[in-house]
N, C-alpha and C positions, 0 to 999 in steps of 0.2 A: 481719261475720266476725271473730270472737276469734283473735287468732293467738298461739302463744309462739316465741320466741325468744331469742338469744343473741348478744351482742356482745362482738368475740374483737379483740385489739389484734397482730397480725401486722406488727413493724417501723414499726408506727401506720397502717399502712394501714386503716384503723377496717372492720371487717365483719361487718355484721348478718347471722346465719343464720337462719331460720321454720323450723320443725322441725314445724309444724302444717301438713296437706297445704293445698298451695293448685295449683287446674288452670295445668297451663302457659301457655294463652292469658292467664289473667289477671294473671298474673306478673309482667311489665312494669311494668305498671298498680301492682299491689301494691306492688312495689319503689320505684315515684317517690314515693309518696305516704307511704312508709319514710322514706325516703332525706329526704322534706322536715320533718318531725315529728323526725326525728334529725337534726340539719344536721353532727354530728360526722361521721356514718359516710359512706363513702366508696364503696361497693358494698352490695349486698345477694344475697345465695343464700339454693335454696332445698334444704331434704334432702328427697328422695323415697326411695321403696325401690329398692333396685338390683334392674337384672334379669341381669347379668354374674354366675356362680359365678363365689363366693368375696372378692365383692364387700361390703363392710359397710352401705353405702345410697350414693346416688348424687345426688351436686352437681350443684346445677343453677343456674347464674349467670342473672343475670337480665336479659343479652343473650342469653343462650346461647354464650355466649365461655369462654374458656378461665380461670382465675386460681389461679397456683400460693400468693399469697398465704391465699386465700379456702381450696382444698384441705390447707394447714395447719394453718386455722382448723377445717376438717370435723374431720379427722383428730384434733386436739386437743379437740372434740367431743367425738368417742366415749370418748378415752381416760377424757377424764372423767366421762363417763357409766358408763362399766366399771369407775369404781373406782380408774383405776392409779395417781391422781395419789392415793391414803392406800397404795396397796401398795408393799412396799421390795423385793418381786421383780418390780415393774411399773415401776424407773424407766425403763427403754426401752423403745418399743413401736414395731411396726408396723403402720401400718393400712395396708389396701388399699379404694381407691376408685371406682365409675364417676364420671366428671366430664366435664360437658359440654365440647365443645371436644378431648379426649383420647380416643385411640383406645384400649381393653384397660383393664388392670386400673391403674389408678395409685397408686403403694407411697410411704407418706409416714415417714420413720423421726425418732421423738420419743425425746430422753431427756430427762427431768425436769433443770429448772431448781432450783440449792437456794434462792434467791431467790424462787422461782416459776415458776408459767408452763413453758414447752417449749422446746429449741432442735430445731428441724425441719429435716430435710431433704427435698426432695419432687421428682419424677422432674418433669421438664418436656416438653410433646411437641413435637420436632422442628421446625425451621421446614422451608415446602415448598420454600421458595424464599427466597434473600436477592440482593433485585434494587436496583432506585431507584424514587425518585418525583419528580415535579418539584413544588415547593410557591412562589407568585409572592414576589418578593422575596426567595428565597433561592437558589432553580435546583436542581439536581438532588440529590438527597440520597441516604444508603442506606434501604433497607424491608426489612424483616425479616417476613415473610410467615407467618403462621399460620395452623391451620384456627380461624375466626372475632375474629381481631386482625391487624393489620398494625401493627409498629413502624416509625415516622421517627427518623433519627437525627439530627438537627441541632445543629451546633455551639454552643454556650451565649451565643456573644457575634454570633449572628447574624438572630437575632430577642428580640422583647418577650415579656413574655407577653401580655398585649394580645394584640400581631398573634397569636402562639400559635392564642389564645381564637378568633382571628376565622379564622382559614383552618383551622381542624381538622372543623368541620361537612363544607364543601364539600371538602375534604382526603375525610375519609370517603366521601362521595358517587362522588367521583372512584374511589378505590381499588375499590371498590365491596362495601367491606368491614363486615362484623357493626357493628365498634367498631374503633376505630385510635386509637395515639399517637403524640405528639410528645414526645419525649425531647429535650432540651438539655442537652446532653452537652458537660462539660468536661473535655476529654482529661487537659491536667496533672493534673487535682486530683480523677480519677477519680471523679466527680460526674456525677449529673445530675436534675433536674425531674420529673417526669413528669406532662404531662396527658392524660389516656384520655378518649377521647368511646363511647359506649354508644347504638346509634343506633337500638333501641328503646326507649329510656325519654328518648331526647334528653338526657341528663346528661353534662356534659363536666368533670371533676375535675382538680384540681390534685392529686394523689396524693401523702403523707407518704411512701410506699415502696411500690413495685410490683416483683412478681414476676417477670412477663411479661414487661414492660421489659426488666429486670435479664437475666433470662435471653436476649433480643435482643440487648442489647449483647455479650454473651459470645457468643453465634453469630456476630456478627457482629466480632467480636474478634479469634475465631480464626478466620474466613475470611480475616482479612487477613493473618494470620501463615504461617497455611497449618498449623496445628499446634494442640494443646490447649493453651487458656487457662481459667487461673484468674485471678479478679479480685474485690476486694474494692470496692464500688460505695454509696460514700456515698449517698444521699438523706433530703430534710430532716428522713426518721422515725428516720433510723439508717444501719446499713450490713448487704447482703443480700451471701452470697457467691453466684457462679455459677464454674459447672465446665464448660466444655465441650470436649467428647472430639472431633476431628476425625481423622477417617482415609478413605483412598483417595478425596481432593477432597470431601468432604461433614461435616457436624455425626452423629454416629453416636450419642453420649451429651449429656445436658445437664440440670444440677440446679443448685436454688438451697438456701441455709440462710439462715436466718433463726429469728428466734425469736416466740413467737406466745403469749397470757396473755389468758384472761375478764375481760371487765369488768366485764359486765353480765349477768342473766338477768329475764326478765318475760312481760308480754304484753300485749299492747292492741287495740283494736276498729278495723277499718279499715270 
């Protein structure tokens, strides 16, 4: 199978897009076998045609999880595909997108970088729930619950990455979730880690900058505050902002920015 593709640098969250159709069942598959022939990238999506009016085409992660990084990377796809990055009445744009994980239409707003590349902003969906989990050697933690990822929040000086690596499998299992992180999370120094496990393709990354994360921790931010929080959240790729709007005891709004730039385009034979 010939595939083409595109590799987008989102905060360095490194993300391979196939823009060449491949069947959902064998996705997975495609994806690990991506992901090992690139050892930079980090994730892999794939773009299908959307069936949502009004929709541009439709991301499809290759857990089938949600990734607001990966949606900025689509989003800045198209733009360039359209044109806008040579047009001077296209330096902002809107795309709208189906994306696995996201219920409706998801609205990603790009203005052109003069350096290059995009700074993105991208709607994030809701968590259902922001509860605990208990992980051994650390005890109860917060989880940040979404349709197909469950974030861990755990404090930075309270595990290795090691142990991380080693309880995030059966962590998954437990949860009984798509793909889950473990976030080590350093309160002072608004930082943190992230390692995501994918528990279709069995890949568990150390993440340069994660969206999803980013966005958990803001949920989960402002649960404690009772109120909207903004937060500016170092990870090792850079710093991703999150927004989250809370009103009448729940998360109601919640977006990240970030900036997002090609690196790559090709194709190869899997």
């Amino acid at each position: 199978m010939k595939l083409d593709y595109t590799v987008w640098d989102p905060t360095k969250n490194i993300t391979l897009l196939v823009s060449t159709p491949v069947p959902r069942g064998e996705q997975p598959h495609v994806a690990a076998k991506l992901m090992s022939a690139h050892p930079h990238v980090e994730q892999v999506g794939f773009l299908e045609p959307a069936a949502l009016p009004g929709a541009a085409l439709r991301l499809q992660m290759m857990g089938g999880e949600f990734c607001g990084n990966a949606s900025m990377s689509a989003a800045a796809f198209l733009a360039e595909r359209d044109g806008a990055a040579e047009s001077a009445e296209s330096l902002a744009a809107v795309r709208s997108l189906e994306v696995s994980g996201y219920p409706g239409l998801l609205q990603c707003r790009l203005s052109r970088r003069v350096e290059g590349g995009w700074n993105g902003t991208v709607d994030m969906p809701l968590p259902e729930k922001i509860g605990t989990a208990e992980l051994p050697g650390v005890g109860t933690v917060p989880a940040v619950i979404f349709d197909g990822i469950t974030h861990c929040i755990v404090p930075a000086n309270a595990m290795t990455r090691p142990a991380a690596e080693a309880a995030i499998r059966p962590l998954c299992m437990a949860l009984k979730a798509d793909a889950c992180g473990i976030l080590l999370y350093d309160e002072a120094a608004a930082s943190f880690a992230p390692l995501v496990y994918v528990l279709s393709t069995d890949t568990a990354v150390w993440e340069s900058g994660c969206g999803s994360g980013s966005a958990a921790l803001g949920a989960y931010l402002a649960s404690q505050a009772g109120g909207d929080c903004t937060a500016e959240l170092c990870q090792p790729g850079g710093t991703i902002s999150v927004c989250a709007r809370w009103n009448e005891g729940r998360i109601s709004a919640l977006t990240i920015t970030g900036y997002v730039a090609l690196l790559e385009q090709g194709s190869c034979e899997i």
